[in-house]
C-alpha positions in Angstrom: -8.9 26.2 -8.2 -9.6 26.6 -4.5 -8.4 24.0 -2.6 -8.7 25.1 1.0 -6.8 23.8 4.0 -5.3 20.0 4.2 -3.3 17.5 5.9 -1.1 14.7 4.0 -2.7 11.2 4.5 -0.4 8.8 5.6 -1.7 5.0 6.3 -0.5 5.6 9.9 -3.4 7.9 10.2 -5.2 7.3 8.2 -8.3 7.0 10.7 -7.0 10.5 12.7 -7.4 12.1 9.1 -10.5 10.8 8.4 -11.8 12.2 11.7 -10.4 16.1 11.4 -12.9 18.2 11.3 -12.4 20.7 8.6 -10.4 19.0 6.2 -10.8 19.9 2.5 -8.7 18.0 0.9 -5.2 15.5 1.9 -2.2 14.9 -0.1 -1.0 11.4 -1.1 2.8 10.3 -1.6 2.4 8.8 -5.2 4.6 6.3 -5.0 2.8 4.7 -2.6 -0.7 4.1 -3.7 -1.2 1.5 -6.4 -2.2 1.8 -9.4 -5.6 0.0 -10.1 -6.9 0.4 -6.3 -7.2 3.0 -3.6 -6.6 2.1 0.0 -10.0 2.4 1.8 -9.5 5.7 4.2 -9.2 7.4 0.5 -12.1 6.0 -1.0 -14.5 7.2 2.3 -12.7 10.5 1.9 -13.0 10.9 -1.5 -17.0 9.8 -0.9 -17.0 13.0 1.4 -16.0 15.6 -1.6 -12.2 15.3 -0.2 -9.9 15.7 -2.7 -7.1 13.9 -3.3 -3.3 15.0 -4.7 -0.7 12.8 -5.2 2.6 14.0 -4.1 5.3 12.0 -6.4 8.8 12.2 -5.0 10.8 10.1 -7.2 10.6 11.7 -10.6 14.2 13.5 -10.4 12.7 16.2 -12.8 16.2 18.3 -11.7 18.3 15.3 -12.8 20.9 15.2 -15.6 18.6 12.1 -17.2 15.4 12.7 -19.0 12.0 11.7 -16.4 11.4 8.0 -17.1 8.6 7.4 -19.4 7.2 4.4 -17.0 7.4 6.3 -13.6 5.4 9.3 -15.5 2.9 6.5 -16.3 2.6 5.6 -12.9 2.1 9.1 -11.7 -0.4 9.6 -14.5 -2.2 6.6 -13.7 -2.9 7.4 -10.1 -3.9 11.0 -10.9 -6.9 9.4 -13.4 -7.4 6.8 -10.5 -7.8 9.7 -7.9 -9.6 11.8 -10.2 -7.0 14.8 -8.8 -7.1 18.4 -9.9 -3.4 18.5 -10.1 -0.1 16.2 -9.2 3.1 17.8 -7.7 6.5 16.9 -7.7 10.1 18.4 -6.9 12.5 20.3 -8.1 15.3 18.2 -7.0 17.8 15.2 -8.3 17.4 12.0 -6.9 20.0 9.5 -9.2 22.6 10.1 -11.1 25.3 8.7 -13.5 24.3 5.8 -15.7 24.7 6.4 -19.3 25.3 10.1 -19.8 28.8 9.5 -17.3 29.5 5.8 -18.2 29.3 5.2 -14.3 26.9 3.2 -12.2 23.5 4.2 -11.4 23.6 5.7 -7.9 20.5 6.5 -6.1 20.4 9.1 -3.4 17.2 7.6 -1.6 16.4 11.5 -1.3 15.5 14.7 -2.6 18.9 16.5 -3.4 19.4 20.2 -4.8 19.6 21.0 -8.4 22.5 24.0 -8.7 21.0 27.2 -9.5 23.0 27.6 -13.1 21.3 28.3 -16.6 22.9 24.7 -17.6 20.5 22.9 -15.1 17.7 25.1 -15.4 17.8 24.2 -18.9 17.9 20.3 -18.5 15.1 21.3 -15.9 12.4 23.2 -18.4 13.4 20.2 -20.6 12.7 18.0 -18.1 9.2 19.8 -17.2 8.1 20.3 -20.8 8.4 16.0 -21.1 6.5 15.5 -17.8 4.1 18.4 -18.8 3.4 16.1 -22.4 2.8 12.8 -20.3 0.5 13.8 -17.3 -3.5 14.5 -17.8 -3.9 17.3 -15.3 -1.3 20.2 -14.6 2.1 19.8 -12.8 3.1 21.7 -9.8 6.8 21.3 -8.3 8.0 21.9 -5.2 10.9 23.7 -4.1 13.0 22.1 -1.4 15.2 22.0 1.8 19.0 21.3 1.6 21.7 21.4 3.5 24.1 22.2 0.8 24.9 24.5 -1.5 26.5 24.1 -5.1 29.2 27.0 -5.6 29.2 29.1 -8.3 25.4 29.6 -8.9 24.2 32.1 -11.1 20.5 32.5 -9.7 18.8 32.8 -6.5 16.2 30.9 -5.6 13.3 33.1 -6.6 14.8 34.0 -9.9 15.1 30.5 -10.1 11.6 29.5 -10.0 10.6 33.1 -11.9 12.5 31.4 -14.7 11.2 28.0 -14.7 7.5 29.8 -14.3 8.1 31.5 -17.5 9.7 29.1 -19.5 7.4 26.1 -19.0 3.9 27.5 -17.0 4.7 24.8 -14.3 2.6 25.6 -11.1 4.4 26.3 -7.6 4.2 24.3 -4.8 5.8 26.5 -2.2 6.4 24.6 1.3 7.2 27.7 3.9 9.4 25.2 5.8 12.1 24.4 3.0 12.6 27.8 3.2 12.5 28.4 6.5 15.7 25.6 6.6 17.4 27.3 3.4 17.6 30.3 5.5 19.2 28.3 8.3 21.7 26.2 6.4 22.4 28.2 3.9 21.8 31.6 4.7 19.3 32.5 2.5 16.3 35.1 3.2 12.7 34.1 2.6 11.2 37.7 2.4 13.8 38.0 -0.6 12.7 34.6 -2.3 9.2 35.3 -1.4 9.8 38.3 -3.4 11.3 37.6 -6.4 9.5 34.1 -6.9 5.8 34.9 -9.2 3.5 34.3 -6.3 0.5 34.4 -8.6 2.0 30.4 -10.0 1.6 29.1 -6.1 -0.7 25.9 -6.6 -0.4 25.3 -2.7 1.5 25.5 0.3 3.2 22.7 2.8 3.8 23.6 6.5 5.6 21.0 8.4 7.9 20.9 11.8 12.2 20.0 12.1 14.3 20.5 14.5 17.9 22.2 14.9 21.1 20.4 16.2 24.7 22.3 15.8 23.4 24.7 13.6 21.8 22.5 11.4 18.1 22.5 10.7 16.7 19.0 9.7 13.4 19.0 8.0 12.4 16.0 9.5 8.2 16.5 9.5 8.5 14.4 12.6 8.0 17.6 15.3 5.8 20.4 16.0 5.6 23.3 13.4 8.1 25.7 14.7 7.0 29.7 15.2 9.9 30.9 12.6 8.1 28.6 9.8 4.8 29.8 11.1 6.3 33.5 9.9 7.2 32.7 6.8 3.8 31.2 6.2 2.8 34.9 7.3 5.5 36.4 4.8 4.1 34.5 1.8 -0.1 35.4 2.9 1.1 38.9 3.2 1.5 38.7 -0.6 -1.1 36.2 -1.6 -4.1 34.2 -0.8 -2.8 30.9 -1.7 -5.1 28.3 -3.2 -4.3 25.6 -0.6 -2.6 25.3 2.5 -1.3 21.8 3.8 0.4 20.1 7.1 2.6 17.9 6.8 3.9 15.0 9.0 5.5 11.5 8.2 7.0 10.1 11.3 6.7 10.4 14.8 3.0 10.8 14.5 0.6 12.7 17.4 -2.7 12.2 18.3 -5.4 13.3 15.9 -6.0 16.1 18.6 -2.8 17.7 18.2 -2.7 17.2 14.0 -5.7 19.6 14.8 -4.0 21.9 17.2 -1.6 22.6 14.3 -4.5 23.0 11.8 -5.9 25.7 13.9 -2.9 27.4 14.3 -1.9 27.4 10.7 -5.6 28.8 10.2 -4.8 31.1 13.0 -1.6 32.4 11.2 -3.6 32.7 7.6 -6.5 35.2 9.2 -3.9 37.6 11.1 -1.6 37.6 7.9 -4.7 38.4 6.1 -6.0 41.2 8.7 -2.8 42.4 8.8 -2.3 42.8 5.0 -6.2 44.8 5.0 -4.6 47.2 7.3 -1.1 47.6 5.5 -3.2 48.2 1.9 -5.6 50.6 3.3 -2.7 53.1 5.4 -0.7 52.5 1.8 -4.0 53.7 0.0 -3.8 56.5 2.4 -0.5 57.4 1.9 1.3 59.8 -0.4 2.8 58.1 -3.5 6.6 57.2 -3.0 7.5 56.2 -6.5 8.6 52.6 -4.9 8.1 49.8 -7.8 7.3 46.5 -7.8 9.5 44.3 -5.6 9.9 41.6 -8.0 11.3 44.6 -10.9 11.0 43.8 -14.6 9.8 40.3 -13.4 11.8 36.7 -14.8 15.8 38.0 -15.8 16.2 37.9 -19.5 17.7 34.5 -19.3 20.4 33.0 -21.8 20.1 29.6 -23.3 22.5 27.1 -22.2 25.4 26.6 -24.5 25.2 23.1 -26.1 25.9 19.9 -23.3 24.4 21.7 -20.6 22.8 17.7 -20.2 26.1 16.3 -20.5 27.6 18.8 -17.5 24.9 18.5 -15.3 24.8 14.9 -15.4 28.8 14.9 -14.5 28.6 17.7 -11.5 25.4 15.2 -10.0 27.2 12.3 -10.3 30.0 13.2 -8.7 28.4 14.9 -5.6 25.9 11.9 -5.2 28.8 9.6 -5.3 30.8 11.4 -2.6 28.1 11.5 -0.5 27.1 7.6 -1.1 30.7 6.3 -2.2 33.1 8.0 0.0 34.3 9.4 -3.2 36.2 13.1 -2.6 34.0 15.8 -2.2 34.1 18.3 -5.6 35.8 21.6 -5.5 33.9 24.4 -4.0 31.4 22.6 -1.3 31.8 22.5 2.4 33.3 19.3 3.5 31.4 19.4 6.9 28.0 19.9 5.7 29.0 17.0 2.8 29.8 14.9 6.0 26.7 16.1 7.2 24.4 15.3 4.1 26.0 12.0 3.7 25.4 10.8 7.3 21.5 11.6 6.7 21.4 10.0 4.0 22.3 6.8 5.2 20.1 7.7 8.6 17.7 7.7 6.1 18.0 4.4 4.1 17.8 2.6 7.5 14.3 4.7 8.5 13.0 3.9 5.5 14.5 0.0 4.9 12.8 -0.7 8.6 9.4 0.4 7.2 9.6 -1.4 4.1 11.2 -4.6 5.1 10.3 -4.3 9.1 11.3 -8.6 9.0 15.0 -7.0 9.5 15.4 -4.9 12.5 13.2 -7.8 14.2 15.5 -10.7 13.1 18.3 -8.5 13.7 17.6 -6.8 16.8 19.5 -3.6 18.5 22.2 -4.8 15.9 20.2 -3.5 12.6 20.8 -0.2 12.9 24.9 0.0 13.1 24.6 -3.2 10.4 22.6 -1.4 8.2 24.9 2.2 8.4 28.1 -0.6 7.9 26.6 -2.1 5.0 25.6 1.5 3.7 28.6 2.9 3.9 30.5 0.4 1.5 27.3 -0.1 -0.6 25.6 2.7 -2.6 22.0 2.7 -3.3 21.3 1.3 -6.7 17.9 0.8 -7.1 14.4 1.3 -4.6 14.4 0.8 -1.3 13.3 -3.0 -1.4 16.0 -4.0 -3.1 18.3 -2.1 -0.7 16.8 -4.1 1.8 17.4 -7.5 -0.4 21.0 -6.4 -0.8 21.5 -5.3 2.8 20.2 -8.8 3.7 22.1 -10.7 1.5 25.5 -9.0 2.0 24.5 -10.4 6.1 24.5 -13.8 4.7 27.5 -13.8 2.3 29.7 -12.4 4.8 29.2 -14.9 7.2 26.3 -14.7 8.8 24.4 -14.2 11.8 26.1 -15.7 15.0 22.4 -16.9 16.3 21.6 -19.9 14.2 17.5 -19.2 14.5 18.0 -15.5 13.5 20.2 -16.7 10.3 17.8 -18.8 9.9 15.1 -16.6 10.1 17.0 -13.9 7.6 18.1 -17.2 5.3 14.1 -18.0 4.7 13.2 -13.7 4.5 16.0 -13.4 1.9 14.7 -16.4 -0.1 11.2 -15.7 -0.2 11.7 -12.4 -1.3 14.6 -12.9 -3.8 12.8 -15.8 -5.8 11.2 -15.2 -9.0 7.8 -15.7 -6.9 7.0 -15.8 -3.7 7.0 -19.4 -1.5 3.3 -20.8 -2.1 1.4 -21.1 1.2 2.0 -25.0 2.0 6.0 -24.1 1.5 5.3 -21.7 4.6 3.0 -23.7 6.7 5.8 -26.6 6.5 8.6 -24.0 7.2 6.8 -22.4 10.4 6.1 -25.8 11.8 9.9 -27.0 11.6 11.0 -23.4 13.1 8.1 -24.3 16.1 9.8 -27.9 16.5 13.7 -26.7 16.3 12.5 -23.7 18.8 11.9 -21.1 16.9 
């Protein structure tokens, strides 16, 4: 399946995407396309012979729990909807505890890293296998950024993905960026990974921008692709032709004329890779043998099953990482403290990005005070459910804790929080009456 080169659709550009020149195909965030209707952009494209792939990024296929039967509907209902080839997620956690710790649900609001131990990559494949069953076209996952490790883990990253290749058949999706910030945080080498990971599974490829502060690299797709992940992007066409190459941006968004800039480059980077690996194969033809093998050796390790509860320790070691990095709870044995510190202050950067978005009522009611309300409130309340009920409880904890000093701004957050936390929304002659009194008290 040749996909060619893309871009991710996002709403905010919808019109810039539809305009590229060149464009074979977008990618679609899942979770945020309903299920009985397409947004209109995605219609035209689809019209034009675009495909379409939706991207799910809440499935926690690396978590302790087993993938919930009605968000595998969902993804399976929008990949009949969309007609799509394939549908990708992560390899990642995103909750933890609940039953299997007899703790409270926590949510991370994030893509987190699963440790790199038989035990998880045994809940993983399990995990896959389920997701496998319950979606009608093939399932690629993505390997991710972090900046943590787990200590103690028994695999690296390529051997990682060798053995989840081998075990279940689950497609690659291998973003050149999330390695590019492994190498960075954690010290990790993408030639090596590059070479022990079976290139010949890569379903696509994301390219997208971050930025470095103290040492850090944040994969933020809201900046430029940088020139080191444009090299790894060379590393990985030096091996293989991948299917499909995307770009990837989701904040801070440019004009359609530099999203094409950075297409041309990334095409740029694909032809000399490719040139370049012509000439290395024909001076290698030339050469004498050397006896050198195959990088990647025998292939996937001979791997031993996990011994029986690998579930049940998994779903202990999540929980209590995600809950010292939402709960303030101490940090487990072996991790660095400062990247921890690190880890948990994004996260909560996060929740208010993404609570704005979602619930963009707030930081207007509340002003240049949302933000340090918001990382207050998040800092004594873990995430237990989406991101619109974070924003329910954010504005509710406001109101029970005495309020807004501004009487039309409590009011204001009052009416929000009680149209939105009903068991149906105010009907229309409720809010004609309500914007009238809020013009006559001087709204």
């Amino acid at each position: 399946m040749k996909l060619g080169i893309g871009i991710g659709w996002r709403p905010e550009i919808a019109a810039e995407v539809e305009a590229l020149a060149g464009i074979d195909w977008v990618e679609a965030v899942a979770e945020n396309l309903c299920a009985d209707h397409l947004p209109g952009s995605l219609v035209r494209l689809r019209e034009r012979g675009v495909t379409v792939v939706p991207h799910g990024v809440s499935l926690g296929l690396g978590g302790a729990d087993r993938p919930d039967a009605g968000r595998l509907a969902s993804l399976a209902a929008r990949a009949e909807l969309l007609g799509t080839p394939l549908v990708t997620e992560h390899i990642a956690f995103v909750r933890a505890g609940g039953p299997l710790t007899a703790t409270p649900r926590l949510e991370a609001g994030h893509l987190l890293p699963v440790p790199r131990t038989w035990d998880a990559l045994e809940v993983l494949c399990e995990n896959v296998r389920i997701a496998q069953d319950s979606l009608p076209v093939p399932l690629a996952l993505e390997n991710i950024a972090a900046l943590i490790s787990w200590p103690d883990e028994e695999l690296t990253e390529g051997q990682f993905l060798a053995e989840l290749v081998e075990r279940t058949g689950v497609r690659l999706l291998i973003d050149v960026a999330n390695l590019h910030t492994n190498h960075v945080n954690r010290g990790e080498d993408p030639a090596k990974a590059l070479d022990e990971l079976p290139v010949e599974a890569i379903a696509y490829v994301h390219v997208a921008g971050g930025v470095e502060k103290d040492g850090v690299w944040h994969d933020t797709h809201a900046h430029p692709v940088t020139a080191p992940v444009l090299d790894v992007l060379a590393e990985l066409r030096s091996r293989v032709d991948p299917p499909g190459v995307l770009l990837e941006r989701d904040d801070a968004f440019p004009p359609g004329a530099e999203l094409a800039a950075e297409l041309e480059t990334i095409r740029g980077t694909l032809r000399a890779a490719a040139e370049l690996k012509t000439v290395r194969g024909t001076l290698r033809a030339a050469a004498p043998p050397s006896g050198a093998g195959n990088s990647r050796g025998a292939g996937p390790l001979a791997g031993k099953p996990a011994a029986p509860g690998a579930r049940d320790r998994t779903a202990v070691a999540q929980t209590a990482l995600l809950s010292s990095l939402v709960a303030g709870t101490p940090a487990p044995e072996g991790f660095d403290h400062r990247r921890l510190r690190v880890q948990s202050r994004a996260l909560a950067a996060k929740r208010a990005d993404v609570v704005a978005k979602v619930a963009p009522e707030l930081p207007q009611i509340l002003g240049d005070g949302y933000r340090a309300a918001f990382l207050g409130y998040a800092r004594a309340r873990p995430m237990s459910g989406g991101y619109r009920r974070d924003a329910l409880d954010f504005a509710e904890r406001i109101l029970i804790s005495g309020g807004l000093a501004d009487p039309v701004a409590q009011r204001r957050l009052t009416h929000w929080w009680e149209d939105r936390s009903g068991p149906r929304p105010p009907r229309r002659t409720a809010r004609i009456v309500r914007a009238a009194r809020a013009v006559l008290v001087g709204k």
